[in-house]
N, C-alpha and C positions, 0 to 999 in steps of 0.2 A: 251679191250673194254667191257662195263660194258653187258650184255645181256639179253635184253628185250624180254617181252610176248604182244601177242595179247590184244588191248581189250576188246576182244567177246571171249575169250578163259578165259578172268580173272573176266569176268562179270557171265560167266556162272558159274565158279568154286565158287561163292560166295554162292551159291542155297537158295539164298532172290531176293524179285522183288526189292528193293530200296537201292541204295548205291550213292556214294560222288564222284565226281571227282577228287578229293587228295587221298584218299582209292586206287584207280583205277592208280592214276599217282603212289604210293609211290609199288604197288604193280605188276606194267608192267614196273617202269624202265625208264618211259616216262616224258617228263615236264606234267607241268597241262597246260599249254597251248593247248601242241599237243593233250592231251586224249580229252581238250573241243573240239578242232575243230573235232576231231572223231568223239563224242557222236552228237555233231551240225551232223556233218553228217548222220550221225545214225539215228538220230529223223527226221531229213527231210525226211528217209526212211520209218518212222512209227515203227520203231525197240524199237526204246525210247521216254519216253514224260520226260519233263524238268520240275520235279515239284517245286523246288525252286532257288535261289541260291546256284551253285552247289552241287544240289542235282535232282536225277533220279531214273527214276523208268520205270522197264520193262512193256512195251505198253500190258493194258488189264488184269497184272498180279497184280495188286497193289490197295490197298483203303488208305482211306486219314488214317487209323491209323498205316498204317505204316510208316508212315512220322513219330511218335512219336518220337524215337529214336531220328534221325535229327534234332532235331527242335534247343535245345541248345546243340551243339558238347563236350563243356564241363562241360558239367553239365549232371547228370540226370532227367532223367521226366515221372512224369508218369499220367495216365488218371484217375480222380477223379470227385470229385462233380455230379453234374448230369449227365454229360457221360456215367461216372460209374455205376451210377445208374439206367441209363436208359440200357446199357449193360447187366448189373445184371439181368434186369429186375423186377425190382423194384418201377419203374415210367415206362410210357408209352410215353411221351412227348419227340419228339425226337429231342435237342439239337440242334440248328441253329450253333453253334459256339461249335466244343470240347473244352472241360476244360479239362484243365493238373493243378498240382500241379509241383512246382520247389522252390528248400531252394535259391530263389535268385529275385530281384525286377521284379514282373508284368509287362506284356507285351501281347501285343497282334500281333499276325506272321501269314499272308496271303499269302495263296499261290494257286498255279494253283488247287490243288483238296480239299483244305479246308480253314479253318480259324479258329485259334487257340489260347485259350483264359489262358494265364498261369497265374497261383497266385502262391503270394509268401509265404511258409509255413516255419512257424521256426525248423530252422535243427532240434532241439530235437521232434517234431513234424512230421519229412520226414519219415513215416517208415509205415507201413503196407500194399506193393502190393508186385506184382508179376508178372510174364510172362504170358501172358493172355491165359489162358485153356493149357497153356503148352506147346505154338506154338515157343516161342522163338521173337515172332514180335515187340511186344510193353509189356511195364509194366502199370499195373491196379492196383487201390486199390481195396483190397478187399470189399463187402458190407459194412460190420457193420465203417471200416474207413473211406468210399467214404460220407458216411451217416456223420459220425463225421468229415470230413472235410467241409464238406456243414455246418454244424452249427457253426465251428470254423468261416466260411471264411463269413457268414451272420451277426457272431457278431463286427467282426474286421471292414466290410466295404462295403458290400455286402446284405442288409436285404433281398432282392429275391432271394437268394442263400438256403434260410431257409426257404421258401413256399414249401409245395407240396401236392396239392391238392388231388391226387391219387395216395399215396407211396401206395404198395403191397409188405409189411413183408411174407416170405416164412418160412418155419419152420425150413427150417436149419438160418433162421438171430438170429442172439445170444443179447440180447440188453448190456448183462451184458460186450462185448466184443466193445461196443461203450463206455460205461462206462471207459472202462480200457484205451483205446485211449484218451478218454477226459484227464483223469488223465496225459498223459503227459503235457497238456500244463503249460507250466511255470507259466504264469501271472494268478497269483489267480482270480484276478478280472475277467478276458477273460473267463476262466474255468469256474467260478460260473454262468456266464453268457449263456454260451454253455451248461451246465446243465439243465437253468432252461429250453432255448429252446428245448431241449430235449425231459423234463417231460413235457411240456405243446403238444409235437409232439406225445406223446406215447399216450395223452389223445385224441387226435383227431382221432388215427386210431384206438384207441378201441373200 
């Protein structure tokens, strides 16, 4: 007989507030039936809050960006455009809706502690974040890319994506490293485009 673990013993051994009830079934041994009706249980204690379709998150322990992760299971995703920037601290204006970046068609994903607003970016394009300050939570693009996705995603379909009234450039932002991001994008026309938005953005906050 196959031998199962707790699920308060396998939730705790994760040491993240937010994980899956398939994670939790494939890792106690349990169906996903039985682990929901536990965590149902669980939550009606206040132990757990139900932030999506199965998906949870330890009560008081958790903000909406750690849902990032979860949002597409097979895909990655990570926090860009003014999020990012507003994170960064780069803009001040704080995002009614996170934007994520995903190499897969736009969507928009509501759930109990947020609402999340994904665009679709061309795989040769997916690349410049990281684990945010090093926590291991969520993936971020860095500035100078979060800044060069916002111009890509303003010329593609987006023009308010390319506003910002109050960007605050710090002396570590490198422009010549948004430069270097433009350059991957394939479509020349997009690119020259995303350029010129650029140089006419450098000129407003000089």
């Amino acid at each position: 007989m196959k031998k199962t673990k707790s699920v308060l013993s396998v939730i705790h051994g994760l040491n993240r507030p937010v994980f899956t009830t398939r994670e939790i079934s494939l890792l106690t041994g349990k169906s996903v039936s039985t682990v929901t009706q536990t965590l149902n249980y669980l939550s009606r204690q206040e132990a757990f809050d139900k932030i999506h379709r199965g998906v949870w998150g330890k009560k008081g322990n958790f903000n909406a960006y750690d849902m990032i992760p979860f949002l597409l299971p097979n895909h990655q995703v990570y926090v860009s455009f003014v999020s990012a920037l507003h994170l960064h601290g780069l803009i001040d204006q704080i995002p009614q809706v996170i934007t994520c970046a995903a190499p897969m068609h736009s969507r928009l994903i509501r759930t109990r502690v947020a609402h999340y607003r994904i665009h679709q970016i061309e795989p040769s394009f997916f690349k410049g974040f990281d684990w945010h300050q090093g926590t291991g939570r969520f993936l971020i693009a860095e500035p100078e890319k979060a800044l060069a996705d916002s111009l890509y995603l303003s010329v593609r379909k987006k023009r308010n994506y390319g506003s910002f009234p109050e960007l605050h450039l710090t002396k570590q932002f490198r422009l010549k490293k948004v430069q270097g991001w433009i350059e991957l994008i394939k479509d020349p026309r997009v690119r020259s485009l995303v350029y010129a938005k650029l140089e006419a953005l450098m000129k407003q906050v000089r």
